[in-house]
C-alpha positions in Angstrom: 101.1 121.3 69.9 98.0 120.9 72.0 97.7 119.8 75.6 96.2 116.9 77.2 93.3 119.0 77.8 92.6 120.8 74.5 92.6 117.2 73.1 89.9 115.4 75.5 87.8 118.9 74.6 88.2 118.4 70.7 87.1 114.6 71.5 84.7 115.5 73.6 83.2 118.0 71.2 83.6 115.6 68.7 81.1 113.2 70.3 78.3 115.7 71.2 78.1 116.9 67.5 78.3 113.5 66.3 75.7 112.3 68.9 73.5 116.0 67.8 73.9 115.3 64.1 70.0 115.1 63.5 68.4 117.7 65.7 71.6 120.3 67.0 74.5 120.9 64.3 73.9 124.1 62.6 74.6 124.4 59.5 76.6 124.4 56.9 78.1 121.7 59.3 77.9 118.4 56.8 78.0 114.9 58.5 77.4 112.1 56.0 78.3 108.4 56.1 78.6 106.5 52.8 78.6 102.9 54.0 76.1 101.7 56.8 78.3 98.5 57.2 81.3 100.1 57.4 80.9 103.4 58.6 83.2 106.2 57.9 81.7 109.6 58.4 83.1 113.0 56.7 82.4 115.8 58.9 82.8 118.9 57.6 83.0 122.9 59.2 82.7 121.5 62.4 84.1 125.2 63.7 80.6 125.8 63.2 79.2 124.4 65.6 82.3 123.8 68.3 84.0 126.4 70.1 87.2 123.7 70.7 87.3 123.4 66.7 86.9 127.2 66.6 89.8 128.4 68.8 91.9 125.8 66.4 91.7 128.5 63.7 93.4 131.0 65.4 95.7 128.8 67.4 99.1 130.5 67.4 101.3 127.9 67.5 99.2 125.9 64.5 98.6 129.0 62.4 102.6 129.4 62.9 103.6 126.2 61.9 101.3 125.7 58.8 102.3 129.5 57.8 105.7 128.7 58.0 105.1 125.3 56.3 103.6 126.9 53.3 105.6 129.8 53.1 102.4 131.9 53.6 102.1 135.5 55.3 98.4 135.0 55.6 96.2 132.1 55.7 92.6 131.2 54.5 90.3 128.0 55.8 89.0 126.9 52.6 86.7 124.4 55.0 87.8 121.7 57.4 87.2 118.3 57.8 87.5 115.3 60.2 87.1 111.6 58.3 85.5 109.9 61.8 86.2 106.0 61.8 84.4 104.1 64.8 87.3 102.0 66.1 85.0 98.6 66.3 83.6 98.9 63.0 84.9 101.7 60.9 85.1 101.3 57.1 88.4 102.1 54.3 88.3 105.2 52.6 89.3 104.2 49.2 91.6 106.0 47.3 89.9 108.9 45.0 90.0 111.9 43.5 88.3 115.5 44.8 88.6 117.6 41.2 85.1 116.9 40.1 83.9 117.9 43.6 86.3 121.1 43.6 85.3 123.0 40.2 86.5 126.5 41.8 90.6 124.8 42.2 92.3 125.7 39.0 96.1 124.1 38.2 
């Protein structure tokens, strides 16, 4: 679905706001890492801060495909989110549940 290109800019963008994450991420962009040791960090509404995470909302051939996938005539971003897992020393994401963290989901 995306090029070579559009890939190396999502990394790429990736980096710089990982790299920022103190002094340059507006917000609400959330970066948090819950284990020092093994580091996994939850990045979330990157869009607002990178223009190669922006253009993925409105990517035709994405918006098409998850549209078609939920049987949806319009679609809403509730938020996004990237789990980021250094490849020498990334941590597990245990198994867990989101409900408590989500009180505005109703079954």
């Amino acid at each position: 679905m995306l090029s070579d290109a559009q890939v190396e800019a999502l990394r790429s963008d990736l980096e710089r706001v990982m790299g920022d994450r103190e002094t340059v991420c507006p917000q609400p962009v959330s970066i948090s890492n819950w284990n020092p040791k093994a580091p996994i960090w939850q990045i979330v509404n990157i869009w607002e801060a990178s223009d190669p995470f922006r253009a993925l909302l409105s990517n035709p051939t994405i918006v098409e495909e998850v549209a078609q996938l939920a049987g949806a005539k319009e679609l809403r971003v509730w938020h996004d989110q990237i789990q980021y897992k250094p490849a020498t020393d990334g941590g597990v994401n245990m198994w867990h549940q989101d409900w408590p963290y989500w009180p505005s989901i109703a079954p």
